[in-house]
C-alpha positions as CSV (number, residue, x, y, z in Angstrom):
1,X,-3.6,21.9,0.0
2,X,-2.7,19.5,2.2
3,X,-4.1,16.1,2.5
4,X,-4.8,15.9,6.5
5,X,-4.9,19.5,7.4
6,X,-7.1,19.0,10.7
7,X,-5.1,17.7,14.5
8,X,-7.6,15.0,16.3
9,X,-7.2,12.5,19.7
10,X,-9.2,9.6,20.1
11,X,-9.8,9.1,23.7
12,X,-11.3,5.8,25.4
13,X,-13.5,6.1,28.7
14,X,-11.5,4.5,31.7
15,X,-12.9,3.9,35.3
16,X,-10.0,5.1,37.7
17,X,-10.7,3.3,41.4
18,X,-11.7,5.7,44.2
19,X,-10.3,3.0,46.7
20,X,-13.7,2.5,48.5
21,X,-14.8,-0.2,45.4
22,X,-16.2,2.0,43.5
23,X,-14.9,4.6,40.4
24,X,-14.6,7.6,38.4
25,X,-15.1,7.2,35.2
26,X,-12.8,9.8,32.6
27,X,-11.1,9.9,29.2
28,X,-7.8,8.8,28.3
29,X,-5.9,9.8,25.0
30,X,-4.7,6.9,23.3
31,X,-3.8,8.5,19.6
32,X,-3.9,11.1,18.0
33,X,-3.2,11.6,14.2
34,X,-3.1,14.6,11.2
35,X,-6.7,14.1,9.4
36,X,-9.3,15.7,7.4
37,X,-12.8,16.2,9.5
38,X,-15.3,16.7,6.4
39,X,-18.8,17.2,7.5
40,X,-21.2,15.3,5.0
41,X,-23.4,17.0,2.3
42,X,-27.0,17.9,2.4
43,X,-28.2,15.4,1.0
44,X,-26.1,12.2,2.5
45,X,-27.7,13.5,5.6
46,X,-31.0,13.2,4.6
47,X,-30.1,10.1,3.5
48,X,-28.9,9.1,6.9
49,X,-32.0,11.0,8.9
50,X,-33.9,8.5,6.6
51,X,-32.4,5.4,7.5
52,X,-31.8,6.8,11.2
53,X,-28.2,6.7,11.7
54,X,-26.5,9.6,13.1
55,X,-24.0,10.3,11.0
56,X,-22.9,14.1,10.4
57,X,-18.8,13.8,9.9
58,X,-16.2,11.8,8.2
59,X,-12.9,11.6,9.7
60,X,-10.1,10.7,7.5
61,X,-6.5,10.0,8.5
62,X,-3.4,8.0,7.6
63,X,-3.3,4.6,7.9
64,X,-2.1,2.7,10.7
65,X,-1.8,-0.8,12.4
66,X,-3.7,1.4,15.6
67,X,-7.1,0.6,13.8
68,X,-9.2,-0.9,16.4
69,X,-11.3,1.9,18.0
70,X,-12.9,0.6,21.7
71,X,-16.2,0.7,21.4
72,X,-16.4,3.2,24.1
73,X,-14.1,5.8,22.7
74,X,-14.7,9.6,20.6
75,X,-12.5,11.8,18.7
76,X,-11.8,15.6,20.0
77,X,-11.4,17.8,17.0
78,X,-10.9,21.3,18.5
79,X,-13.5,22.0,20.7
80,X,-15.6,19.0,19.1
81,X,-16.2,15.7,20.5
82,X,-17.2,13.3,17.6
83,X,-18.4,9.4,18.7
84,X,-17.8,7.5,15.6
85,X,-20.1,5.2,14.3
86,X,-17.8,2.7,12.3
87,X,-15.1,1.2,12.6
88,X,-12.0,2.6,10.3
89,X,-12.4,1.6,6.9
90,X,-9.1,1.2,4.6
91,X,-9.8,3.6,1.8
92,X,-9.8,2.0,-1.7
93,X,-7.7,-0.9,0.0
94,X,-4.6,0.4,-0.1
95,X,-3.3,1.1,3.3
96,X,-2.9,4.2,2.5
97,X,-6.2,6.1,3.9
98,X,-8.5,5.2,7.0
99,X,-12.0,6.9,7.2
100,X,-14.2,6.8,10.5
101,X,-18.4,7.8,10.2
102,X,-18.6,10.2,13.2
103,X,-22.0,12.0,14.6
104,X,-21.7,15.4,16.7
């Protein structure tokens, strides 16, 4: 099986100027990457309902140097939109394997 067998884009919200001072705000792809888009168990999300985070998904992918996520940004995974929760965190330390805590 392979590692990464899901497709996903991270988009950041821009404001695009109407020319009359104000804007439109939309979303811009600014990577996308092979990953794995594992929903979490049963219990982890009890565990989470308890201590109120939102957290339903992990998204894995390869490492990269494209690690900082804006803070107003979400991954499309098919025909889900994901807001992740975390900022990537280097797998085992290796620079091998990033992993982003997503809710739905």
């Amino acid at each position: 099986m392979d590692e990464f067998p899901h497709h996903i884009v991270f988009q950041k919200k821009t404001t695009t100027s109407d020319g009359l001072g104000g804007g439109m705000e939309s979303w811009m792809d600014f990577f996308d990457t092979e990953a794995h888009v594992q929903p979490i168990s049963g219990y982890s999300r009890i565990v989470a309902q308890a201590q109120e985070t939102p957290i339903t998904t992990r998204v894995y992918f390869p490492y990269t140097e494209k690690t900082m996520i804006p803070s107003q940004s979400r991954i499309v995974y098919g025909t889900k939109v994901l807001t992740p929760q975390s900022d990537p965190i280097d797998q085992g330390g290796l620079h091998e394997v990033l992993m982003v805590e997503c809710y739905e």
